[in-house]
VEXMI-274615 format. One line per field, with one value per residue (C-alpha): x negated, y negated, z; residue in three letters. Coordinates in steps of 0.2 Angstrom, whole numbers, plus 5000, padded with zeros to 4 digits. Layout:
% residues N
east = c(X, ...)
north = c(Y, ...)
up = c(Z, ...)
rest = c(ALA, ...)
END
This chain:
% residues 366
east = c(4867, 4866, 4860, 4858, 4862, 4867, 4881, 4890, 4906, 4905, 4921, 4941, 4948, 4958, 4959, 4954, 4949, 4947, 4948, 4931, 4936, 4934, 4929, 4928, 4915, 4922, 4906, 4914, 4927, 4912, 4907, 4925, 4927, 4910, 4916, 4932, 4926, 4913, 4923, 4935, 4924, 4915, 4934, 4940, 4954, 4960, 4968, 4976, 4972, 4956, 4954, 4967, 4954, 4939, 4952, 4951, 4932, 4929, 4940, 4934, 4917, 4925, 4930, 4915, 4907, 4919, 4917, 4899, 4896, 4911, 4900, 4886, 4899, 4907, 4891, 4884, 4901, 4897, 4881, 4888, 4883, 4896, 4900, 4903, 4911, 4911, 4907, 4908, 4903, 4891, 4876, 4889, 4892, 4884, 4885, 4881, 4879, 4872, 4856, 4850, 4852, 4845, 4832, 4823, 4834, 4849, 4843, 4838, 4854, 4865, 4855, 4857, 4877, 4880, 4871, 4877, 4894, 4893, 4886, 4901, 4912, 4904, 4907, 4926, 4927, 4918, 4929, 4944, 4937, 4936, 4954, 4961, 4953, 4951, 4960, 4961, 4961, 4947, 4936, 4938, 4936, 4919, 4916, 4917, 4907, 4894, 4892, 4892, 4878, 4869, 4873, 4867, 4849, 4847, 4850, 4836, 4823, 4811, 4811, 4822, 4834, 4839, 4846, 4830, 4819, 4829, 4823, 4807, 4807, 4813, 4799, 4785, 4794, 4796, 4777, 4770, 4783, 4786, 4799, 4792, 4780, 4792, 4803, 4787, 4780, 4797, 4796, 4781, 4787, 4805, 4793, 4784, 4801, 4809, 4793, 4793, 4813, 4809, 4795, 4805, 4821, 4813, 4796, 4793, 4808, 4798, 4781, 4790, 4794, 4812, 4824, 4835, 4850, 4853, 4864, 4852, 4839, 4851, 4859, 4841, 4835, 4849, 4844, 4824, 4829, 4841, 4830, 4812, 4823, 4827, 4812, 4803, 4815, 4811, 4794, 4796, 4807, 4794, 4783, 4792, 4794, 4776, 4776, 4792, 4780, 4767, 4779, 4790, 4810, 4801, 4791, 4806, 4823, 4829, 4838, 4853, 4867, 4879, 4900, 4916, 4933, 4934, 4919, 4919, 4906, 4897, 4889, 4879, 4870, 4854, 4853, 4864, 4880, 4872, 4879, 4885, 4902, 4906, 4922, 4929, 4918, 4901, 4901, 4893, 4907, 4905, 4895, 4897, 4886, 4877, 4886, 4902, 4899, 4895, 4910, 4916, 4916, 4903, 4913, 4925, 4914, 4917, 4934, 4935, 4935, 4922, 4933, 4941, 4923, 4917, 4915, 4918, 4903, 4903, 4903, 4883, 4878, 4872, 4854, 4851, 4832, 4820, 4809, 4794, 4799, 4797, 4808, 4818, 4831, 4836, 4832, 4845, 4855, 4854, 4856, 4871, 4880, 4875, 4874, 4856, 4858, 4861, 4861, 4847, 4855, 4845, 4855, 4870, 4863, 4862, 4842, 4845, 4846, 4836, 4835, 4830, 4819, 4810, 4808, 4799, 4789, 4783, 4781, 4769, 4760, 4752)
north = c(4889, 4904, 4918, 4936, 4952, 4945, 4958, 4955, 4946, 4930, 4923, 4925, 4924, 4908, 4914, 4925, 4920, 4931, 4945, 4936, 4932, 4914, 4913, 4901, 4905, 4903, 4890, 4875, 4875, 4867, 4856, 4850, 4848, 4835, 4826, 4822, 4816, 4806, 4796, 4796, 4787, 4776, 4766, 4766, 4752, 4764, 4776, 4792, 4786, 4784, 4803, 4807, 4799, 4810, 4827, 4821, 4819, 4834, 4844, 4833, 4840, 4858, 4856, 4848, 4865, 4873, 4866, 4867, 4887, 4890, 4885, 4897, 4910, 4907, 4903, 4920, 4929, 4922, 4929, 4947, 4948, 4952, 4942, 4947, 4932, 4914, 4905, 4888, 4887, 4877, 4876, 4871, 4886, 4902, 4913, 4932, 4939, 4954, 4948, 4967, 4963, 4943, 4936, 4919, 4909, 4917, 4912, 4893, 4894, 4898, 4888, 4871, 4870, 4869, 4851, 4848, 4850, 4840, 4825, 4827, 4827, 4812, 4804, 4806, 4801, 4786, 4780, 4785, 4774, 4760, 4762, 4764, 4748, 4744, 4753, 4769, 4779, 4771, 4772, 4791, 4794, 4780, 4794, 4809, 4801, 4797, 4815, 4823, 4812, 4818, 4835, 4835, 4828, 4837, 4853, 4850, 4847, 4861, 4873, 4888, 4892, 4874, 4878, 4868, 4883, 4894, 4885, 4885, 4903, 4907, 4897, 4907, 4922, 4919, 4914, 4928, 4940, 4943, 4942, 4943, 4929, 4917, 4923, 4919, 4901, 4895, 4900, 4890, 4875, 4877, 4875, 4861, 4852, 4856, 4849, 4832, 4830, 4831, 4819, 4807, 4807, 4809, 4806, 4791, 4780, 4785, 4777, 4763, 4759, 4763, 4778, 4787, 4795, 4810, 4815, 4814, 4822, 4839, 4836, 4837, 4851, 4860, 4857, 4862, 4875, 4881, 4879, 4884, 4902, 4904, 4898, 4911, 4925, 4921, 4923, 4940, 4949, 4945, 4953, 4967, 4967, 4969, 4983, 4990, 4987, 5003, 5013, 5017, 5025, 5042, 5044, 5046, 5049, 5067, 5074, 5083, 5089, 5077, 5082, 5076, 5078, 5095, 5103, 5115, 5118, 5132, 5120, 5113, 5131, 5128, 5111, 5122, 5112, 5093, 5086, 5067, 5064, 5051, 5045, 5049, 5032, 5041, 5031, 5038, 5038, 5052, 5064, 5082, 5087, 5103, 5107, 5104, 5114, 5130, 5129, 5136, 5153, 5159, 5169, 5153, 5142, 5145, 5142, 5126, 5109, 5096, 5083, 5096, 5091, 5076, 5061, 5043, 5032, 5013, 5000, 4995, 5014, 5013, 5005, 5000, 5003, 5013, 5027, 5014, 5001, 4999, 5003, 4986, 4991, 5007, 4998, 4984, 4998, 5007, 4990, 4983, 5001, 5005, 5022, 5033, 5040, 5031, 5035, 5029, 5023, 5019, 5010, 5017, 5037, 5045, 5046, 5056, 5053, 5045, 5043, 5033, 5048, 5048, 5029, 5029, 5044, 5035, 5019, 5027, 5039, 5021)
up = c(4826, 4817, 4826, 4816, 4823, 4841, 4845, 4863, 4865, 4875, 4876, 4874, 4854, 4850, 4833, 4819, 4800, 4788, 4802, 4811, 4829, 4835, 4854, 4867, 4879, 4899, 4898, 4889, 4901, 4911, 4897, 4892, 4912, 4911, 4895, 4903, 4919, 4911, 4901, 4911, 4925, 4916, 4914, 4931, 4924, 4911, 4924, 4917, 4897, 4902, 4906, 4892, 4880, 4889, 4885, 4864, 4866, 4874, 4861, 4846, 4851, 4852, 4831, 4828, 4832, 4824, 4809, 4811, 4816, 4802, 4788, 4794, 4794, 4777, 4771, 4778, 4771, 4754, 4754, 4756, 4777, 4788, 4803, 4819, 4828, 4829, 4847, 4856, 4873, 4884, 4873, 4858, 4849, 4839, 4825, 4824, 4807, 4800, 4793, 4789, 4771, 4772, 4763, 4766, 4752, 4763, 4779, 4775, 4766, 4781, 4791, 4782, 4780, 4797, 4799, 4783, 4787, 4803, 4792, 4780, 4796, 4803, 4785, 4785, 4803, 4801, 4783, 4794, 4810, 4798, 4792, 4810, 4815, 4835, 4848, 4855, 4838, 4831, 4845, 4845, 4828, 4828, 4842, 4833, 4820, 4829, 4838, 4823, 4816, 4830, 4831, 4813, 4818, 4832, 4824, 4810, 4822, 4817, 4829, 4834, 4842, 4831, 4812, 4808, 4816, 4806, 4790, 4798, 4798, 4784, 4774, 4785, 4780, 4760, 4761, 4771, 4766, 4782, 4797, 4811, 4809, 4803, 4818, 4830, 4820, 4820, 4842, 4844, 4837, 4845, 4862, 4853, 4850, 4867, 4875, 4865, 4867, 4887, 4886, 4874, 4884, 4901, 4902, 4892, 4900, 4918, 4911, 4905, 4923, 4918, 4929, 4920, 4929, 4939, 4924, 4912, 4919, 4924, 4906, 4896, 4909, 4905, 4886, 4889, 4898, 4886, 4868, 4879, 4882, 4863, 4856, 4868, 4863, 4844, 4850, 4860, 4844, 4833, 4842, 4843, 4825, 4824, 4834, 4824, 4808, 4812, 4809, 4792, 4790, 4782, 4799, 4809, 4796, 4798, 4783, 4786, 4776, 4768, 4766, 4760, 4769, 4760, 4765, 4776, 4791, 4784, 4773, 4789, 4796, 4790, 4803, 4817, 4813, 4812, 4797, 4789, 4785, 4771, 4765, 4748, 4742, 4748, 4764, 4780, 4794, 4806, 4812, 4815, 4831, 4834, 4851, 4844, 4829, 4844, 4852, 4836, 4831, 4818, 4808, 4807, 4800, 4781, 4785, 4797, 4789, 4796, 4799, 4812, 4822, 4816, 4827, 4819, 4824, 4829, 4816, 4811, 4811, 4794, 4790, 4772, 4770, 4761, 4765, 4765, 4775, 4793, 4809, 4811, 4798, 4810, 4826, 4823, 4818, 4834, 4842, 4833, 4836, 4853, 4846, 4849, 4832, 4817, 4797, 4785, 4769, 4753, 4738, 4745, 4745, 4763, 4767, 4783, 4804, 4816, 4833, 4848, 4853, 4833, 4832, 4850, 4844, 4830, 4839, 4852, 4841, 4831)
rest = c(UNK, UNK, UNK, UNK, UNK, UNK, UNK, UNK, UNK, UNK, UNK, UNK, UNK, UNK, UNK, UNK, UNK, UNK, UNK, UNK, UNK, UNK, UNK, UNK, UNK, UNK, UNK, UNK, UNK, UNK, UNK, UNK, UNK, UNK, UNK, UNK, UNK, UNK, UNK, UNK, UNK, UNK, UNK, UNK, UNK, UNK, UNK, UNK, UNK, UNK, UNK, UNK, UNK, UNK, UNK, UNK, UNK, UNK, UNK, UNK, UNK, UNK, UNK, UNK, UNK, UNK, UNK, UNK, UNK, UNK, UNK, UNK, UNK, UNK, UNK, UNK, UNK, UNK, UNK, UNK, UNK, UNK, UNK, UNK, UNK, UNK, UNK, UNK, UNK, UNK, UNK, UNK, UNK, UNK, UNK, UNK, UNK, UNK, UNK, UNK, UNK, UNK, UNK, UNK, UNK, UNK, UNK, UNK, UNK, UNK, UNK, UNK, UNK, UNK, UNK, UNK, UNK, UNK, UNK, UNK, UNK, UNK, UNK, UNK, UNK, UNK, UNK, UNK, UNK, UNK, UNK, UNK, UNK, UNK, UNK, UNK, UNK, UNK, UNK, UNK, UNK, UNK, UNK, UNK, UNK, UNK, UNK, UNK, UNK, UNK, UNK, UNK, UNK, UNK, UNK, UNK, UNK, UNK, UNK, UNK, UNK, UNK, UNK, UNK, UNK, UNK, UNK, UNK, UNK, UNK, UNK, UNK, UNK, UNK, UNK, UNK, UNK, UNK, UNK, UNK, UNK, UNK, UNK, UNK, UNK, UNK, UNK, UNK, UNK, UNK, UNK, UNK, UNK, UNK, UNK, UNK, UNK, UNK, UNK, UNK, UNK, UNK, UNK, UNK, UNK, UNK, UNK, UNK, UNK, UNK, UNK, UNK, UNK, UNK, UNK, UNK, UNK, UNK, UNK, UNK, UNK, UNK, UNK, UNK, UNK, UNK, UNK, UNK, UNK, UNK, UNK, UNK, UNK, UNK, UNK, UNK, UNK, UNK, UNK, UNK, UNK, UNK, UNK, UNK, UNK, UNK, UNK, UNK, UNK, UNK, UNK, UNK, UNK, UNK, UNK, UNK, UNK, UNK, UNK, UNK, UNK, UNK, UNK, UNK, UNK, UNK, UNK, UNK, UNK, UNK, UNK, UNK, UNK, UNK, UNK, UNK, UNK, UNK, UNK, UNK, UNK, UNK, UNK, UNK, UNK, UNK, UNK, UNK, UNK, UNK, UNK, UNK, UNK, UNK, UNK, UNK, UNK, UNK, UNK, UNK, UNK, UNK, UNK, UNK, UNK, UNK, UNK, UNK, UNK, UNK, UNK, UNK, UNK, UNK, UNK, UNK, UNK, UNK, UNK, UNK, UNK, UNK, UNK, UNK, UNK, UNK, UNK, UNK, UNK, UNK, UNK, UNK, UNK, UNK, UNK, UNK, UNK, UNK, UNK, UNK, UNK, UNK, UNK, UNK, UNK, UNK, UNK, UNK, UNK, UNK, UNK, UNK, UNK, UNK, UNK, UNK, UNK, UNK, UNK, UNK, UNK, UNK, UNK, UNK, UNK, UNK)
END
């Protein structure tokens, strides 16, 4: 499951590929713990291998997410978006992305390889059950197969927080040109499916005079409760990129000065001090702030560098947009960085500031 912009860490690192972290949430501890015991029951002759072969299920599942949320990265990576980490945990895994600078063909794109390569997985495994034969071995690998079969159907059922609502999004969005309501269709048919996977699973077996188990019934509430949360937080942010949409980046972007390493601070007193600082390749990496700029004496400033003052700011301070477009570009910023001042950037050129207190302004004042 892709997710784009989703910036908090949820987990320890295993590992790091191509300097993208690979966590393991403290959740599928729990999950791995259920795997184990599960299988592990269900052959109470098999003792110890029993469990043992409950411990390969439950990491098999582990690469099979992997593999799964690695394709949306690399996919995503390939398609110029950075990404922020890789996650398996209770709910099988995530990806957070950048999609400041997605489009819907990158979207759908990102979203489809990650089924897609569970189905090539499941294809390899299955040739290799074959090959194995009976035993141990081959059951596991049939195993893995098979869960990566379904984990590839399951995750093209057209709803988000599924790949398949991502695709459904993204269609919304290239026909309507834009976001927000691809983010808020794809919602409403991510409750749609959660509703008809509880009625199929749970519902229809009770009509049918049939009882499914008490593990069932926690495991797909779980699962309801789980894909009814993310399909009503699809539904939630696109409103608010309605709301985001009455207002545009030249409403609230403050121009400032820009400098180079070798400017000096002078070059900042018509803003009081408040300047951007780029890097020798044009690219906005600190700030120089108006109350640090003070504590320095006037007749000093045609002689004190900006670097002596400037402030580097957190990764995702930049917002590529435009002077027309709306607020989400510099709101994702300000979420991404944490930061309550960020820098507007149009086709690489510094458009100015903008704050939590300018962005609220112009929301309110529409």
């Amino acid at each position: 499951m892709a997710e784009a912009n989703e910036t908090h860490s949820t987990g320890f690192v295993i590992a790091r590929v191509g300097g993208v972290p690979i966590q393991i949430g403290a959740s599928w501890l729990i999950l791995a713990a259920v795997i184990t015991y599960l299988v592990g029951s269900s052959s109470p002759d098999g003792g110890a291998a029993a469990y043992g072969v409950g411990v390969a299920y439950a990491v098999s599942l582990l690469i099979s997410v992997l593999v799964h949320e690695g394709a949306h990265a690399g996919m995503a990576r390939g398609m110029g978006l950075p990404v922020h980490r890789v996650v398996a945990d209770l709910w099988g895994g995530h990806t957070a992305y950048d999609a400041r600078l997605s489009t819907p063909g990158k979207a759908a794109a990102i979203a489809v390889v990650g089924p897609v390569a569970n189905l090539a997985l499941a294809g390899v495994a299955w040739v290799a059950s074959l090959v194995v034969g009976t035993g141990i071995p081959g059951q596991i690998l049939y195993g893995i197969a098979f869960v990566n079969f379904l984990l590839a159907v399951f995750n093209l059922l057209p709803g988000l927080p599924l790949d398949g609502g991502q695709l459904v999004d993204a269609l919304v969005w290239r026909i309507t040109g834009r976001r927000e309501k691809g983010l808020i269709a794809a919602g409403w048919t991510g409750r749609v499916v959660t509703l008809a996977v509880v009625l199929w699973f749970v519902v229809r077996p009770l009509l049918a005079g049939n009882s499914p188990s008490l593990t069932s019934i926690l495991w797909m509430g779980l699962i309801g409760a789980f894909m009814w949360q993310g399909a009503t937080a699809a539904i939630r942010t696109g409103q608010a990129r309605e709301m985001l949409a009455r207002g545009t980046v030249a409403q609230v972007v403050r121009p400032v000065p820009v400098l180079g390493p070798g400017d000096v601070l002078e070059a900042a007193a018509a803003t009081g001090g408040l300047a951007v600082v780029v890097d020798p390749d044009g690219r906005p990496t600190s700030l120089v702030l108006p109350e640090d700029a003070q504590t320095v004496p006037r007749d000093r400033w045609g002689v004190t560098p900006v670097t002596a003052l400037a402030r580097v700011q957190p990764d995702g301070w930049i917002a590529p947009t435009t002077r027309d477009e709306d607020l989400t570009s510099v709101v994702t910023a300000i979420q991404l960085s944490g930061s309550p001042i960020v820098v507007a950037t149009e086709a690489g050129r510094v458009l100015g500031l903008v704050t939590v207190e300018a962005v609220n302004a112009a929301i309110g004042a529409n």
